[in-house]
N, C-alpha and C positions, 0 to 999 in steps of 0.2 A: 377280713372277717374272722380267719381262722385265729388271728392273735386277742380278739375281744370273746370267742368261746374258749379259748386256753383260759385266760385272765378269770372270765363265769367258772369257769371247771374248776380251779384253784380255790377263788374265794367261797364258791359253794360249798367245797372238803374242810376249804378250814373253818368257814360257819359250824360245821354239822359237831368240831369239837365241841360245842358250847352246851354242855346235854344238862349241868347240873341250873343252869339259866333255863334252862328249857322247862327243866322238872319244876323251878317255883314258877315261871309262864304260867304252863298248864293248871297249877293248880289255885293262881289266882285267874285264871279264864273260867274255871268250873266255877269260882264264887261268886265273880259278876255274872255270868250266865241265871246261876240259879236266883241272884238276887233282879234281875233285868226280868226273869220269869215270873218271878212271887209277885212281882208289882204289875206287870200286865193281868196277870189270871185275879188277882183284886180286883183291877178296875173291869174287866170282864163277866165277875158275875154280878156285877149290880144291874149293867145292861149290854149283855150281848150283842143285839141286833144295833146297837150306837157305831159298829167299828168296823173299819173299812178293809181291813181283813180279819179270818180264820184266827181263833186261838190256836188249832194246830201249824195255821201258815206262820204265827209270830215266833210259836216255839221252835220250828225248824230256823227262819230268821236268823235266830237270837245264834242257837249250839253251831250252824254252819259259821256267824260271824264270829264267836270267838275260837272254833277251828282253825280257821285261816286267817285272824287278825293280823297274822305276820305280811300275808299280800297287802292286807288295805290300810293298816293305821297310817294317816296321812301324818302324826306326830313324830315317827322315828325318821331320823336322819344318821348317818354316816358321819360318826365325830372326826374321823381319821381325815375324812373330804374339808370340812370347816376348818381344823389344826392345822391341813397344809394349805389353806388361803390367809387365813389370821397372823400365821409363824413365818410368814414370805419362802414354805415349801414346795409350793405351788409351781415354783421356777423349774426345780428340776423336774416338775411332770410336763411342762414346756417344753422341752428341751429332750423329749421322747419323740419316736417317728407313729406317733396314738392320737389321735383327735380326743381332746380331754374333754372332751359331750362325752362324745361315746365312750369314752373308759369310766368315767363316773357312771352310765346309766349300766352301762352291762357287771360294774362293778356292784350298785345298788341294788339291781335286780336279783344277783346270786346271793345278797346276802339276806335278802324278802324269801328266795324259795328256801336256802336254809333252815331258814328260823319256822318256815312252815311244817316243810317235812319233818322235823321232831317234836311238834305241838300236836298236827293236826290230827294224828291217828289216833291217838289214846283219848283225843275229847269225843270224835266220831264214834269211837265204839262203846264207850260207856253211854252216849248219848241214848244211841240203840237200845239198851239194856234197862236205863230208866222205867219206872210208871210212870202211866198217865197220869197227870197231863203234860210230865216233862221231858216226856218222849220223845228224841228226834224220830224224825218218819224219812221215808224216801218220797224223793222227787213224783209227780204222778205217772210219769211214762218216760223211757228211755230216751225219747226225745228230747226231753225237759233238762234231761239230764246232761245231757250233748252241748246242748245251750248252755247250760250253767258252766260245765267246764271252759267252753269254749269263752264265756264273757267273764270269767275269773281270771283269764290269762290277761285278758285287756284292761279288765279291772287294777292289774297288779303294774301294768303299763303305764295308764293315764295319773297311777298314783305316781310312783316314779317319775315319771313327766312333769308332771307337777311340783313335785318336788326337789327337779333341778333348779325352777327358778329360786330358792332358798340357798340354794348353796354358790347361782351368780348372782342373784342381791346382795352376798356377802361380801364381792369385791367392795361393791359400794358405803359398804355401812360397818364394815369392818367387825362386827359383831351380830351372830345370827337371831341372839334370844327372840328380837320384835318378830321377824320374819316367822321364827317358827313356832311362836304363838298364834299369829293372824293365820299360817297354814293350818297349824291343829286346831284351830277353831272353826275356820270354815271348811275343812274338809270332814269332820267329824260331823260336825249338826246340818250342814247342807247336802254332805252324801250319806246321811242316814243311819249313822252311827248311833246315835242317842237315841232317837225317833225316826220309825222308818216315815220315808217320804207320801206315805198313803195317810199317813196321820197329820200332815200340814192342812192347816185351814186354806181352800180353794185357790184365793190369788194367788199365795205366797207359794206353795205347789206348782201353781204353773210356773212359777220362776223358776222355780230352782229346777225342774226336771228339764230345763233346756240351758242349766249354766253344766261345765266338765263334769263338776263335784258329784250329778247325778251317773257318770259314766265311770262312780267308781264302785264301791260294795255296793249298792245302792241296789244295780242291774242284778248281780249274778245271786244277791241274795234272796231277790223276789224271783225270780224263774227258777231258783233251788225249792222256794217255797211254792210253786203255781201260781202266784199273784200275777206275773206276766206271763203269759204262754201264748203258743201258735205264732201270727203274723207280729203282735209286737214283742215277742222276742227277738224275731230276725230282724225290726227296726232298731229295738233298745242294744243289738250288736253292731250294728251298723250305724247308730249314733256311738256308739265307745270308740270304733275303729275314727269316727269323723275327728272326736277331742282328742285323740293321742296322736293324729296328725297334727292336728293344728298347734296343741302345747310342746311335740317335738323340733316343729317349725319355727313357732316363737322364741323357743328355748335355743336355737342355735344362730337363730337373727342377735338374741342380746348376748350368748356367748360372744362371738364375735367381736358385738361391740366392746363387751368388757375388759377383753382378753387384751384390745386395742390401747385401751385407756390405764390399763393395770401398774398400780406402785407396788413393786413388791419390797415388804418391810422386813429388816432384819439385817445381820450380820455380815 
């Protein structure tokens, strides 16, 4: 364990060089934000009472999700992981005494909080500082708040998770674009990126809030916002803790097999 937190420590230092990426991040998050916002608060004052949450819950929503974009967009992937399966590099990370599950996730993982810790603080605090009605607000109680930390960490997991089967479908198909189209697609609209999950019409709601995709931003953005609180936050925890088992399960059932079957091309 202690060589896959060396490995996080490393690529988290060298994420954090990345400050002048950071700075146009941030200030294309401030535009979709305020643009995600102008269009909700439209459709809000024609008929309020139509919407299944808060105009303040949606505007906390929206400024926490593009705070922390860096945990949940299920679209970025690790070009460095794909160039060494596609380039036949892949061999000499074989050929380490590192389980290459585990070095790609602990890899992926530092380089999500990275990219968080230089984004998030400057959206959270001007967020504050806004007028109404673009004001972020705080969580309703300490508690709330407990939660939301604590299902951002999972949140940031189950995406990762998820996004290792992208990089071993790659053995298979030798080029990632399909893979991480169908990923950035269903992870964005079915975990609530576009439209949070309270706004699906009935059936299609039900589905989704019982596939992973609901166990990514989806959770820690509605208990940020009090949309989930008390007893179904300690479930909607306990359903993220369930899918980052089961996709870390899955994920190293088909490592395996892949690792098995593997041509490596090149030189």
């Amino acid at each position: 364990m202690n060589t896959y937190l060396s490995l996080t420590k490393i690529r988290f230092i060298n994420g954090l060089q990345y400050r002048a990426a950071a700075v146009a991040g941030i200030a294309t998050q401030f535009g979709f934000g305020f643009m995600f916002i102008s269009m909700y608060l439209a459709f809000y004052r024609t008929n309020p009472d139509a919407f299944p949450m808060e105009i303040s819950q949606v505007v906390s929503y929206i400024w926490v999700q593009q705070a922390f974009l860096a945990l949940y967009m299920s679209w970025f992937f690790d070009n460095e992981i794909i160039t060494s399966i596609t380039s036949g590099g892949v061999s000499y990370e074989l050929v380490r005494p590192m389980d290459l599950y585990n070095k790609w996730f602990f890899q992926c993982t530092a380089r999500r909080l990275s990219m968080a810790v230089l984004r998030c603080f400057p959206i959270i605090f001007i967020g504050f500082l806004l007028p109404d009605p673009y004001r972020l607000i705080l969580p309703p109680d300490i508690m709330q708040f407990i939660f939301f930390l604590i299902s951002s960490g999972l949140a940031m997991l189950v995406v990762v998770a998820f996004g290792m089967f992208v990089y071993i479908g790659t053995f298979y198909t030798m080029s990632p674009l399909g893979l991480r189209i169908i990923a950035a697609v269903l992870g964005d609209f079915m975990g609530g990126h576009i439209i949070p999950l309270p706004f699906f019409p009935d059936g299609f709601r039900q589905v989704a809030q019982v596939l992973p995709f609901a166990a990514m931003q989806n959770m820690p953005l509605r208990m940020y916002s009090g949309n989930i609180a008390g007893i179904d936050a300690v479930n909607g925890i306990v359903f993220q803790i369930f899918w980052f088992v089961v996709l870390i399960a899955l994920g190293k059932i088909w490592m395996n097999a892949a690792l098995k079957k593997a041509v490596i091309q090149g030189g």
